[in-house]
N, C-alpha and C positions, 0 to 999 in steps of 0.2 A: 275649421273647427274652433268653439269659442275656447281660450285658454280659461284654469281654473284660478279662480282669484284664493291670495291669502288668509286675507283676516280681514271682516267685517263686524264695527265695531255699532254696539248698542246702548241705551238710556234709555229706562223711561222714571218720571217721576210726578207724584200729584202735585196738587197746585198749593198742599201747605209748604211745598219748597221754593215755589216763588217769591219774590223779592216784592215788598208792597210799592217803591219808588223805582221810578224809570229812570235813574241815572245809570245804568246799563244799556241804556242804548241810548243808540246814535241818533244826530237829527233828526237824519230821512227816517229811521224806522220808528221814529217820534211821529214823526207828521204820518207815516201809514196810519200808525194807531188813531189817531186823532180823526183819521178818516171811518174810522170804527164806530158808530153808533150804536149798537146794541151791546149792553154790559155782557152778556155770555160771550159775544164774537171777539170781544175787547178781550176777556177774561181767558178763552181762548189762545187765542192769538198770541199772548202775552207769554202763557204757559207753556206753549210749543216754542218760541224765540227762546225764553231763557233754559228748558233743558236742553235744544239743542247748543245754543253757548256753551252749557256746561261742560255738556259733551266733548266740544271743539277743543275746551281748555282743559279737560283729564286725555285725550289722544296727543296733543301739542305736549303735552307736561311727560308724555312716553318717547316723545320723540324729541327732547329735550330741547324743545322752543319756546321760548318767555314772550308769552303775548297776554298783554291785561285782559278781563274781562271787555270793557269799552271798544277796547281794538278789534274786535270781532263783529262783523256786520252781517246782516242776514239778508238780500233782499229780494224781494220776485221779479225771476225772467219776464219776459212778453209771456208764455206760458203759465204764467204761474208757479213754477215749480220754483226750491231755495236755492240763491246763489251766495257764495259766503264769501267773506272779504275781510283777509288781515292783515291791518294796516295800509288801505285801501289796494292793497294789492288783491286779485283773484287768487282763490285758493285752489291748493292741486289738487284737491281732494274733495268728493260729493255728498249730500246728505239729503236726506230726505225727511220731514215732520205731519204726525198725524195726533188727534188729539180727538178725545169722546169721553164724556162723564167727570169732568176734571180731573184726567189723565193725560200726559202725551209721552209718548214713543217717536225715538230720532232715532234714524243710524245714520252712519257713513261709511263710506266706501274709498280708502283710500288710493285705489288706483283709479277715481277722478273716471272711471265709468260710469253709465244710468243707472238706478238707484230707485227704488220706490218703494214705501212701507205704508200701512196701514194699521190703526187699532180700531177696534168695534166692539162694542157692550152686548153682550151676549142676551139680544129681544126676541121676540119669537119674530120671525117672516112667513109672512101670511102665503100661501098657497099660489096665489095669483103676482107676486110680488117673484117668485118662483119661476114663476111661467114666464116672465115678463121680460126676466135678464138672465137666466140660466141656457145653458145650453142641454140639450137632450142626455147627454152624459153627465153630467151636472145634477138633472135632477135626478137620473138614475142612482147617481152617488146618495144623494139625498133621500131620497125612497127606500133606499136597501139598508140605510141605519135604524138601531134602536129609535122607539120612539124618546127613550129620557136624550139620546143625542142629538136628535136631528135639530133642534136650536143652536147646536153648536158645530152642526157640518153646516146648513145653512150660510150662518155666521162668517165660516172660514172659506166657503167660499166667495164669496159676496169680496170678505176682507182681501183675499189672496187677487181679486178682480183689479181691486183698487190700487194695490200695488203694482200689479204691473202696469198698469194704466198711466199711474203715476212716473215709472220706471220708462213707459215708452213716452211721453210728456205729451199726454193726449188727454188724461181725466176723463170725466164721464161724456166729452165730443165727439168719443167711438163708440160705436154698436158694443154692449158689454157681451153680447154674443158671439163677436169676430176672437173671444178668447177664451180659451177653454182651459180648463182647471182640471189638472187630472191629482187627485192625493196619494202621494206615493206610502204614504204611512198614514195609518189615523187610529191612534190609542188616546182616547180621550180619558184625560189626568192625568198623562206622564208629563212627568215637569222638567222636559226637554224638546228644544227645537227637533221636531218634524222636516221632513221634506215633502215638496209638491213641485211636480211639470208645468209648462206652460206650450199650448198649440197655439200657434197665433199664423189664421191662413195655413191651417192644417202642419204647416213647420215648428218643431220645438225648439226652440233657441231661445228659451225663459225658463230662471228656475228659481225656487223660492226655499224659503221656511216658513217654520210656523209653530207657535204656541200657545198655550191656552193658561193664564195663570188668574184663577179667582174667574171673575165673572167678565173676564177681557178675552179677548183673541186677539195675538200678535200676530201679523204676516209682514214678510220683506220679498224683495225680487229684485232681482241682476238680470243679464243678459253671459253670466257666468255663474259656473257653480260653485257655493260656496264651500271652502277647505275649512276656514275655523269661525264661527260667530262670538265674538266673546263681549261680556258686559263691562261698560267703564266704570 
């Protein structure tokens, strides 16, 4: 049985709190960027890097470790997913970064288990967009909401999809129907993390959160439930 994790820590911030100069990062994640062509993916890109640093260095500054900004490196696995680096040492601890509408959301996970979070701008999902990645219980969730909500169960489940996806370091390379989103609470406007299940191959052994603040939907997922979420 999976053990239940501590404390999993959260950021998110817009892009007026980015830094206009790249002397915050490192070479290599100089030259990523630089392999960036398109200003939104650059713009992106950039704004998920620096709030999760920031992140790295308000949890470090709890755990009373003195690491510069620079010292902190972000890079991607063969999978894609973040691997962080202080002081070119591997770090014990995991994170994960999502980014939509010049927003990004990071957490981590300091027992250095899989991690996966997502943010999503609350659009309408067309019917057949529905059909296409939802599982039958899924859409039943969806169906049986208000119509002012159903934008925002849509939304959260789509989001809660990507985190674990992201969480299992697979992304959208799996069937988004091999996972099934069951919401264990849904009070659309309360302005606290939620809970949601995760089936994957009919076995639960995924759990999430999830929030809704403004016109965003937050979701996170472990492979353990979480005890406390708190923001840096």
């Amino acid at each position: 049985m999976n053990q239940k994790t501590s404390t999993v820590y959260w950021l998110s911030q817009d892009l007026s709190t980015s830094k206009g100069i790249n002397d915050w990062l490192s070479e290599r994640e100089k030259s990523i960027l630089e392999q960036l062509h398109f200003t939104k993916r650059r713009s992106d890109w950039r704004l998920g890097r620096f709030t999760a640093k920031e992140m790295i260095l308000r949890f470090l500054q709890i755990q009373n470790v003195v690491v510069q900004f620079d010292e902190i490196e972000i890079l991607p696995e063969a999978d894609g997913s973040p691997k962080v680096f202080l002081k070119n040492e591997t770090a014990p601890f995991t994170v994960s970064i999502s980014h939509s509408h010049n927003r990004a959301f990071c957490i981590l996970n300091p027992s250095g288990k899989p991690v996966g979070c997502d943010l999503e701008f609350l659009e309408q999902r067309s019917e057949n967009f529905v059909k296409d990645y939802f599982t039958e219980m899924e859409m039943s969730f969806v169906k049986s909401c208000l119509p002012r909500h159903k934008t925002l169960a849509s939304n959260l489940i789509w989001s809660s999809k990507e985190s674990v996806l992201k969480a299992l370091k697979e992304g959208l390379r799996l069937d988004t129907r091999s996972v099934n989103i069951n919401i264990d609470a849904f009070v659309p406007g309360k302005d606290e993390w939620q809970n949601f299940t995760v089936e994957i191959d009919k076995s639960e052994n995924y759990h999430g959160c999830w929030k809704q603040e403004g016109d965003f939907v937050y979701t996170l997922a472990t492979d353990e439930k979480i005890m406390d979420l708190r923001k840096l």
